[in-house]
Backbone as a chain_set.jsonl record, in Angstrom:
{"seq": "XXXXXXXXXXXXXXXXXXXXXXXXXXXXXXXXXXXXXXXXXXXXXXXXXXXXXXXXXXXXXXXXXXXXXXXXXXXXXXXXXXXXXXXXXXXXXXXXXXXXXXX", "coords": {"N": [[0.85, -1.174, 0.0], [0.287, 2.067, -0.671], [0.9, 5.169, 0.819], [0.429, 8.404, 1.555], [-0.018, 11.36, 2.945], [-3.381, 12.335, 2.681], [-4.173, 10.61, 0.959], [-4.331, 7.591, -0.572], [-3.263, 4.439, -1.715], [-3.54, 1.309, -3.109], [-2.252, -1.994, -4.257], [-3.47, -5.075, -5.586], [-2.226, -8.71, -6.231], [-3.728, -11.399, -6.806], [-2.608, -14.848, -7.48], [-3.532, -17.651, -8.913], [-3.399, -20.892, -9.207], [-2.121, -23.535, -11.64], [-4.388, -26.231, -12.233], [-5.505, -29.549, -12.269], [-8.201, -31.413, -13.672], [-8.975, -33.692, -12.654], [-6.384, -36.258, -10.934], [-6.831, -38.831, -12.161], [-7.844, -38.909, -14.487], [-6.62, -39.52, -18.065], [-4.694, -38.603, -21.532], [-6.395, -39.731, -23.094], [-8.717, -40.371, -21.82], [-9.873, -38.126, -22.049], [-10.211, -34.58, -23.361], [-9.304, -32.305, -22.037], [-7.106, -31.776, -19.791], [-5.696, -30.0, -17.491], [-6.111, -26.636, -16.131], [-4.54, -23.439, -16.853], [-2.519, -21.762, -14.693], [-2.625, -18.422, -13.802], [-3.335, -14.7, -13.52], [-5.15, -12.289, -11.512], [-5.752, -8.786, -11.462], [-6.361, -6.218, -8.839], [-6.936, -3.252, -7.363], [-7.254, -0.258, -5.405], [-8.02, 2.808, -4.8], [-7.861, 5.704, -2.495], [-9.082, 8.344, -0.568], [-8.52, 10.467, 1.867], [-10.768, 13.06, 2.957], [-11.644, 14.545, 5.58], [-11.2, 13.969, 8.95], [-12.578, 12.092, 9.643], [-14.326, 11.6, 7.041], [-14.029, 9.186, 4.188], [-13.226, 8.892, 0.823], [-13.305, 6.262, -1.32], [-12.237, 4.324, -4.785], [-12.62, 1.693, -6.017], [-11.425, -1.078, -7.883], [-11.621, -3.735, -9.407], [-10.374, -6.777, -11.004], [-8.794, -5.088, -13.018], [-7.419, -5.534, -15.25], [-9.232, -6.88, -17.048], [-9.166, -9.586, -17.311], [-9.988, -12.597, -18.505], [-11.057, -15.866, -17.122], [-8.929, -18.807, -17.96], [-8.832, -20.963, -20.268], [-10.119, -24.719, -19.913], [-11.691, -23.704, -18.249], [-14.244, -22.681, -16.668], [-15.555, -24.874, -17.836], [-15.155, -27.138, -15.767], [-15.892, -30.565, -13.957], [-17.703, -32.864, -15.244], [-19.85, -30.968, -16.232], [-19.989, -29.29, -14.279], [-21.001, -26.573, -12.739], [-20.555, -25.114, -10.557], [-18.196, -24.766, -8.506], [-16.374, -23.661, -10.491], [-17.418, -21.282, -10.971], [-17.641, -19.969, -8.341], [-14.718, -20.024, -7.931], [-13.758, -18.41, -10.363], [-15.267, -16.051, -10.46], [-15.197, -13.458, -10.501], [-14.102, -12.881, -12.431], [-15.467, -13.935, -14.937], [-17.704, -11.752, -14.879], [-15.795, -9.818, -15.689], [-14.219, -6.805, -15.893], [-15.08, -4.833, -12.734], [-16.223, -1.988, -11.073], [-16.958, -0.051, -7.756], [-17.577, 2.411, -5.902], [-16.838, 4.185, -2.589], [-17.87, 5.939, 0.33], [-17.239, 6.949, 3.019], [-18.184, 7.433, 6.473], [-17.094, 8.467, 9.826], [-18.7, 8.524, 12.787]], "CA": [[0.0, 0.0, 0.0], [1.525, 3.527, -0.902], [0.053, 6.248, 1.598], [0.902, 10.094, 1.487], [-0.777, 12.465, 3.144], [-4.527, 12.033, 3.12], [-4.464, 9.873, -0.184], [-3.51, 5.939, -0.397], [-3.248, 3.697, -3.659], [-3.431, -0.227, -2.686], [-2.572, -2.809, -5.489], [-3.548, -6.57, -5.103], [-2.458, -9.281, -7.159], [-3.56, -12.521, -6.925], [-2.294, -15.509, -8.276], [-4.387, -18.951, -8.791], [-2.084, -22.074, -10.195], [-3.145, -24.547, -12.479], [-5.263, -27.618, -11.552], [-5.797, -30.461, -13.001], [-9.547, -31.702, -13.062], [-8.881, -35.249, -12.472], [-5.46, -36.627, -11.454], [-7.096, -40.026, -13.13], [-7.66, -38.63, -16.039], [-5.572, -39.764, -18.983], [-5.018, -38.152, -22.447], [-7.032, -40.37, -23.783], [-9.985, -40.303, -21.324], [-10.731, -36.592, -21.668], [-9.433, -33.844, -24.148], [-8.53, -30.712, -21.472], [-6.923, -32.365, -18.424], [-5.719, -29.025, -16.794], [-6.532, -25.292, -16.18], [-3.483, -22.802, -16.788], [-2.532, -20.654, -13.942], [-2.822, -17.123, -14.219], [-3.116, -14.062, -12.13], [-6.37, -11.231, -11.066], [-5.179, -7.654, -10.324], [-7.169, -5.461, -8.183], [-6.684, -1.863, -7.549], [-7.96, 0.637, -4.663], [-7.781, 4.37, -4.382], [-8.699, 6.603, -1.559], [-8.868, 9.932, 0.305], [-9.114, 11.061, 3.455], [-11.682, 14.186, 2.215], [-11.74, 15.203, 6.747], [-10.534, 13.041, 9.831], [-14.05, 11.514, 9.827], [-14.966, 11.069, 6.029], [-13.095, 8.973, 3.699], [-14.011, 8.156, -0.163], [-12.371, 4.764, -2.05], [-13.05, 3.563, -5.608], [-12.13, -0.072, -6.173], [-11.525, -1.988, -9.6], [-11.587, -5.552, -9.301], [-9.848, -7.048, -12.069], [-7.949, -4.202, -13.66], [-7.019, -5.807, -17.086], [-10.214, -7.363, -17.252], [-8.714, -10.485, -17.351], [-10.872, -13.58, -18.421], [-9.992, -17.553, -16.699], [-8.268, -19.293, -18.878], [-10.189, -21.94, -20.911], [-11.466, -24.146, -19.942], [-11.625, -23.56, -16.552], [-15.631, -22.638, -16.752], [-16.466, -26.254, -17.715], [-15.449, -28.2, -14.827], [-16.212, -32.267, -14.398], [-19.83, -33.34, -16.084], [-20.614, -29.868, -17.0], [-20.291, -28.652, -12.981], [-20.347, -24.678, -13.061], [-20.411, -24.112, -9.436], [-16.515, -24.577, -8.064], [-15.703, -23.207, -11.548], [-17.813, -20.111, -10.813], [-17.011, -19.189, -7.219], [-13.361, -19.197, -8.051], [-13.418, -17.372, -11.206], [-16.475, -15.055, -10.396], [-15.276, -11.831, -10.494], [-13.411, -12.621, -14.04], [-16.792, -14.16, -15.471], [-18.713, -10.611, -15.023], [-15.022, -8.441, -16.248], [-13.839, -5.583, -15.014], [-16.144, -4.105, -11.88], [-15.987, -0.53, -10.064], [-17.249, 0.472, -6.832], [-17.484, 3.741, -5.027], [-17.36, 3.758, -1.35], [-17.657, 6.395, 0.93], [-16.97, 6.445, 4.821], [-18.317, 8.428, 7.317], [-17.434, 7.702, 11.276], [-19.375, 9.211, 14.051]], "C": [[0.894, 1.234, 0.0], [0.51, 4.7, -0.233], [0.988, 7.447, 1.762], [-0.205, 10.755, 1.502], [-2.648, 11.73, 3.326], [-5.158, 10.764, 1.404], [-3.487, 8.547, 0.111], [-3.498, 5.15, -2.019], [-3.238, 2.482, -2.72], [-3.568, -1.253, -4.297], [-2.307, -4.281, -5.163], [-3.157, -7.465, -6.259], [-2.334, -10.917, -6.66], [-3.671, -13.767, -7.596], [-3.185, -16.977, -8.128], [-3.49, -19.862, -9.87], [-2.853, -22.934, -11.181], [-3.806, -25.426, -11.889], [-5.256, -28.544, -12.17], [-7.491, -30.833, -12.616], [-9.816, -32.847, -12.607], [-7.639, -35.736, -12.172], [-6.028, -38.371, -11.911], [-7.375, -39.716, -14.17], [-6.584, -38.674, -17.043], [-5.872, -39.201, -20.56], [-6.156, -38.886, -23.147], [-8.756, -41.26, -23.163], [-10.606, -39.193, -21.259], [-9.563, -35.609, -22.57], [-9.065, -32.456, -23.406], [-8.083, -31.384, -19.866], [-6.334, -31.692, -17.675], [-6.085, -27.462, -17.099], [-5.565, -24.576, -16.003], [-3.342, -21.852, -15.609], [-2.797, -19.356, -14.54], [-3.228, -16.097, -12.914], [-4.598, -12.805, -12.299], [-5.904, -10.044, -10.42], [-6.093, -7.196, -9.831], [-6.539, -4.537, -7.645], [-7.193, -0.866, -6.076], [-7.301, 2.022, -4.347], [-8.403, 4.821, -3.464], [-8.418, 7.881, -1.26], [-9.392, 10.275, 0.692], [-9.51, 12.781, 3.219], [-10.993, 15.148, 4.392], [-10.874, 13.808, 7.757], [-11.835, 11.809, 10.073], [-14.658, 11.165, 8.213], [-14.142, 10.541, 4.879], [-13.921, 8.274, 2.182], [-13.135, 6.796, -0.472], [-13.449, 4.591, -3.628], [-12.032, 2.596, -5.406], [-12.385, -0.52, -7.482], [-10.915, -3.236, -9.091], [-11.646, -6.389, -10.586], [-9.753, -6.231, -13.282], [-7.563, -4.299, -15.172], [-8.089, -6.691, -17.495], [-9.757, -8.567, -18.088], [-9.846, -11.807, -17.311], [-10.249, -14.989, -17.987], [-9.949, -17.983, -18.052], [-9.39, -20.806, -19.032], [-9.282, -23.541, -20.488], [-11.878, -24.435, -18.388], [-13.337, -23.282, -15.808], [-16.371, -24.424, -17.107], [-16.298, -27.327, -16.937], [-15.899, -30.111, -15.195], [-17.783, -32.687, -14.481], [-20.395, -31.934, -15.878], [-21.12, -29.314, -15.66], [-19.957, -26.895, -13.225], [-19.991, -24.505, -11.645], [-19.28, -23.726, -8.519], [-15.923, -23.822, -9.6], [-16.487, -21.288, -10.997], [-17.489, -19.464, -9.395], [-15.586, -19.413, -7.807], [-12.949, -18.286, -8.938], [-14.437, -16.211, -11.456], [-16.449, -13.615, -10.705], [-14.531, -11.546, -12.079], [-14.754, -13.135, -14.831], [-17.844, -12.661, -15.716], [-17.18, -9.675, -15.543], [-14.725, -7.813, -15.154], [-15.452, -4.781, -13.693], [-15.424, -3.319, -11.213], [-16.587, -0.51, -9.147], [-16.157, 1.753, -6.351], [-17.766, 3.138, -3.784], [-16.906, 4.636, -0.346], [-17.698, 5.702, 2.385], [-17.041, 7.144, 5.548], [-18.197, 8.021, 8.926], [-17.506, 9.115, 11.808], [-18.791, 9.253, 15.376]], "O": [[1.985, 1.35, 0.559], [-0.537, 5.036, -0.786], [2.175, 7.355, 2.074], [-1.095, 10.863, 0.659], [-2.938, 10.767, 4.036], [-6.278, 10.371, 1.076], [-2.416, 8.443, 0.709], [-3.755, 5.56, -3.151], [-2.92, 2.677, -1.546], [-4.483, -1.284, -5.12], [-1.281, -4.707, -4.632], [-3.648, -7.146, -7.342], [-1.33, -11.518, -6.28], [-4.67, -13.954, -8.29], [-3.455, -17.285, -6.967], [-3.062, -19.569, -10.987], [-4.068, -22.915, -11.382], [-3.748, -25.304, -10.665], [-4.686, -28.185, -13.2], [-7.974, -30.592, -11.51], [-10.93, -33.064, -12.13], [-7.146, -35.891, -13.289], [-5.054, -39.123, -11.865], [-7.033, -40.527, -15.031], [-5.638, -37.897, -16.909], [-7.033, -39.256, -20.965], [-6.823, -38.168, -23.891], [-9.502, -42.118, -23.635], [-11.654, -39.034, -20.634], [-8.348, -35.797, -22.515], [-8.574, -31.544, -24.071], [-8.882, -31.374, -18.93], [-6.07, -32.382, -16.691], [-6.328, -27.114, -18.254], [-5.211, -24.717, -14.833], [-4.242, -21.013, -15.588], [-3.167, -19.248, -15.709], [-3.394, -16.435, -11.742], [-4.935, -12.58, -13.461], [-5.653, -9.996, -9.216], [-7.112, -7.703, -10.3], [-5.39, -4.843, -7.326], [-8.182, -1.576, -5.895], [-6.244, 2.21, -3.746], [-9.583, 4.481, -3.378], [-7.453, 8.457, -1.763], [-10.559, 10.571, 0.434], [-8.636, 13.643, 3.3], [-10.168, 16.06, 4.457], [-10.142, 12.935, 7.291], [-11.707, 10.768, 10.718], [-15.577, 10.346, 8.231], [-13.411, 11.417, 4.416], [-14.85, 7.467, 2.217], [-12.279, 6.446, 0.341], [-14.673, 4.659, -3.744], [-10.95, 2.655, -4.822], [-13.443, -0.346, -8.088], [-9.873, -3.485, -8.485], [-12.699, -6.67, -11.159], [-10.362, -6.455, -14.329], [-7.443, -3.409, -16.014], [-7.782, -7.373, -18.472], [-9.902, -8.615, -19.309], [-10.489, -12.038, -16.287], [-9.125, -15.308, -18.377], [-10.661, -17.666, -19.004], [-10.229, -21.37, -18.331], [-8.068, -23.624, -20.67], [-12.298, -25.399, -17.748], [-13.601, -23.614, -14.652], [-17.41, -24.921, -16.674], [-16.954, -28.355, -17.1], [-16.115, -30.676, -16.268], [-18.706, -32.712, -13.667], [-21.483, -31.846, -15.308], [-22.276, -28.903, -15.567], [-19.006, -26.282, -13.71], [-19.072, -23.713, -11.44], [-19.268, -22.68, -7.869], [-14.754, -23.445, -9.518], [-15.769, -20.32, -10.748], [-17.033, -18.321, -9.431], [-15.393, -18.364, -8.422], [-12.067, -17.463, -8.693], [-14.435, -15.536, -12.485], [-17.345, -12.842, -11.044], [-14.42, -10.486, -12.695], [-15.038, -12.221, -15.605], [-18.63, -12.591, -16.66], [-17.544, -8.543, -15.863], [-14.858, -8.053, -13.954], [-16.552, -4.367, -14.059], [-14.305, -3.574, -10.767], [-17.434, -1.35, -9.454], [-14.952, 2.004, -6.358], [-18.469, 2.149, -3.574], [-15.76, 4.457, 0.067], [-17.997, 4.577, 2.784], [-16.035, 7.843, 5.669], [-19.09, 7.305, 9.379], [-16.936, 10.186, 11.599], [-19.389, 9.81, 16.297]]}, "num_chains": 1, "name": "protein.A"}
């Protein structure tokens, strides 16, 4: 995190490895028998506006980075471990605003 003054920057990057979807799977029982690593940046800006109100935007996946194929089709056509881990690359790039006010 890089902080100066009443402004911050924060840059995340995380990395997810390959998998395999089966280690029984053999070339010749299935034509994609792993998922390539690859990496998800994420981004956050802020500033401290008073001592009490603080804004932030957030970008969550920065290079709008899609999973690597085929990492969405999972074993017998399962989406749902394929979709919680690659969820936030399935919808792209997303922004949020987010103010902060303490009392």
């Amino acid at each position: 995190m890089y902080l100066k003054g009443p402004f911050f920057w924060d840059w995340e990057g995380t990395f997810i490895g390959s998998a395999n979807f089966s280690n029984l799977n053999t070339q010749f029982s299935q034509d994609y028998l792993t998922v390539e690593r690859w990496w998800l940046i994420n981004s956050t800006v802020g500033y401290d506006v008073s001592k009490n109100f603080q804004v932030r935007l957030i970008v969550d996946n920065v290079f709008d980075k899609k999973p690597p194929f085929p990492a969405l089709a999972g074993p017998d056509g399962n989406f749902l471990n394929a979709t919680t881990l690659y969820f936030s690359d399935i919808i792209g790039r997303t922004y949020q605003l987010s103010a902060e006010l303490r009392v």
